[in-house]
TIGU-961560 format. One record per residue (C-alpha): residue number from 1; residue in one letter; x, y, z. Coordinates in steps of 0.001 Angstrom, whole numbers, plus 500000, padded with zeros to 6 digits. Each point is the difference from the previous one (the first is absolute). Layout:
N
[node NUM,'A',[X,Y,Z]]
...
This chain:
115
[node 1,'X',[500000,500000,500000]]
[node 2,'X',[501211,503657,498873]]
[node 3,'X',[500032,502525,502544]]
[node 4,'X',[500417,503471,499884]]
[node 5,'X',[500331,501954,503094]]
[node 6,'X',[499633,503597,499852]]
[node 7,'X',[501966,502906,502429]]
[node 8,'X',[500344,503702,500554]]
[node 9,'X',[496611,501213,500556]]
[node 10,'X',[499400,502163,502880]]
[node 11,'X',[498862,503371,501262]]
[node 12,'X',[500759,502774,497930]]
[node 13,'X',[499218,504149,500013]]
[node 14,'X',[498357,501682,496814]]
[node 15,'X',[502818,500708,497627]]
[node 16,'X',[502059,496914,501354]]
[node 17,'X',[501681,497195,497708]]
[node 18,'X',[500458,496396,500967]]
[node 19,'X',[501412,497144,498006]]
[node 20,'X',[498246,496574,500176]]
[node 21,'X',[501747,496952,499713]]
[node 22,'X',[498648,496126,498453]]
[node 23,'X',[502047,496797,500642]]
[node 24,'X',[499335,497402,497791]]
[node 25,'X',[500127,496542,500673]]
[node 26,'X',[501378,498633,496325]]
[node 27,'X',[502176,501497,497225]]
[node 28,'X',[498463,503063,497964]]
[node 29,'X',[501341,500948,496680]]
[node 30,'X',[498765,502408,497521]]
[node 31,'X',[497056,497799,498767]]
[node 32,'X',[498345,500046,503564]]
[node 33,'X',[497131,502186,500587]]
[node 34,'X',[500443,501749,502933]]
[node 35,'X',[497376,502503,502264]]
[node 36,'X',[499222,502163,502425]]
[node 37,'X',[496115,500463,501116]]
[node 38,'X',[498236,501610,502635]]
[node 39,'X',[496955,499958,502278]]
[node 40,'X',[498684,503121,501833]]
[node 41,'X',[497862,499891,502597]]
[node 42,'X',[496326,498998,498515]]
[node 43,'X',[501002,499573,496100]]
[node 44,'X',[501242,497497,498226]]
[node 45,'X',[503532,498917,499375]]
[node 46,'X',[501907,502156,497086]]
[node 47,'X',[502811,500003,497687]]
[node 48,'X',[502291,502346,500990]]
[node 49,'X',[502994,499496,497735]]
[node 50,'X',[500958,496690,497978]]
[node 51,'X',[503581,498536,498053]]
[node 52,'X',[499222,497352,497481]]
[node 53,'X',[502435,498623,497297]]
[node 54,'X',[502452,502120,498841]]
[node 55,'X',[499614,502799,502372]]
[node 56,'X',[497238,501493,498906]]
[node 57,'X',[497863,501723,502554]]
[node 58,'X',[496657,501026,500972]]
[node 59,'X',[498916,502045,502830]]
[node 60,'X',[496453,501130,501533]]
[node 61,'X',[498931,503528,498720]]
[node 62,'X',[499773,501056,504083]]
[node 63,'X',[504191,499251,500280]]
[node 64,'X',[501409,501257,496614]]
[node 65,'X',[502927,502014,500715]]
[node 66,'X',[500287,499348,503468]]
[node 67,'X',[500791,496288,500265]]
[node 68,'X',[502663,497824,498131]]
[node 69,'X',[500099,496246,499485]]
[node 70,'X',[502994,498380,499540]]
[node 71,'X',[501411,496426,500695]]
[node 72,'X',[503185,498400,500806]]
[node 73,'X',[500211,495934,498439]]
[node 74,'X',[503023,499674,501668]]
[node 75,'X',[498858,500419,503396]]
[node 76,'X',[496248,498617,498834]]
[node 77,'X',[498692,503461,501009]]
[node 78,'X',[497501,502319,499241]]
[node 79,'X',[499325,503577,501425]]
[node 80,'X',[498120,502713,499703]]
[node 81,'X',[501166,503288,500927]]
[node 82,'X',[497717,502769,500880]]
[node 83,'X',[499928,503514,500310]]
[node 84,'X',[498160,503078,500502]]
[node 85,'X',[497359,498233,502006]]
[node 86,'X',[496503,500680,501084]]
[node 87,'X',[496903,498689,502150]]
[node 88,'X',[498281,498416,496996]]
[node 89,'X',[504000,497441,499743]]
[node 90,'X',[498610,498743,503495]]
[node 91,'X',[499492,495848,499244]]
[node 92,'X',[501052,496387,501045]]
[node 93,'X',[502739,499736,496417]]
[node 94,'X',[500248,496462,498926]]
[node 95,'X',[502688,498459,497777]]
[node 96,'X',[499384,497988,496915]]
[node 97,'X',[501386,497174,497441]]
[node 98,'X',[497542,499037,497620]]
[node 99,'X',[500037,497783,497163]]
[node 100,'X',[498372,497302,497515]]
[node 101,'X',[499483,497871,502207]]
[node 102,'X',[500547,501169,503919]]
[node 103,'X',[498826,503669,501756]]
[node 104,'X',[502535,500254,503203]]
[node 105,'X',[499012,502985,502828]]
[node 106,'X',[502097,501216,502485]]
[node 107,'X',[498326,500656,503427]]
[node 108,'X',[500092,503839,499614]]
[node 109,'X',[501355,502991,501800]]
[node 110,'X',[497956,502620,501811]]
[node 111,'X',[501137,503601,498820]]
[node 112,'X',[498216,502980,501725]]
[node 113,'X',[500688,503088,498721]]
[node 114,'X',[498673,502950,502692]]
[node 115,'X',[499272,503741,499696]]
């Protein structure tokens, strides 16, 4: 079983960066589809930013700009680093590897972003 264990959430003032970190349990290489999603309080979970093969990337309208996806396949890593953040970033962020044929989660990581 895959698992992918996510770290660096925490409490954070408007304005305030943070850099989130995902371990993952197996080799990644370029061809793995890699994201981050989130869950705020009441609504349902959300892309946030995503890597697939070859690099390219996608990213939520609401984080454009302000957040940055990258990955590390020697260290079977992904982050997300975020910036410039406000109330509306507050969420449980969860990790993902998805493919073909499997759909790993990590167990998420509570960010709270306060005014």
């Amino acid at each position: 079983q895959v698992q992918l264990v996510e770290s660096g959430g925490g409490l954070v003032q408007v304005g305030g960066s943070l850099r989130l970190s995902c371990a993952i349990s197996k080799t990644i290489t370029n061809i793995n589809h890699l994201g981050w999603y989130r869950r705020a309080p009441g609504e349902q979970r959300k892309l946030v930013a995503s890597m697939g093969g070859g690099g390219n990337t996608n990213y939520g309208d609401s984080v454009k700009g302000r957040f940055t996806i990258s990955r590390d396949n020697a260290k079977n890593q992904l982050y997300l680093e975020m910036s410039n953040l406000k109330p509306d970033d507050t969420a449980v962020y969860y990790c993902r590897n998805v493919g073909a044929t499997f759909d790993y989660w990590g167990q998420g990581t509570q960010v709270t972003v306060s005014s």
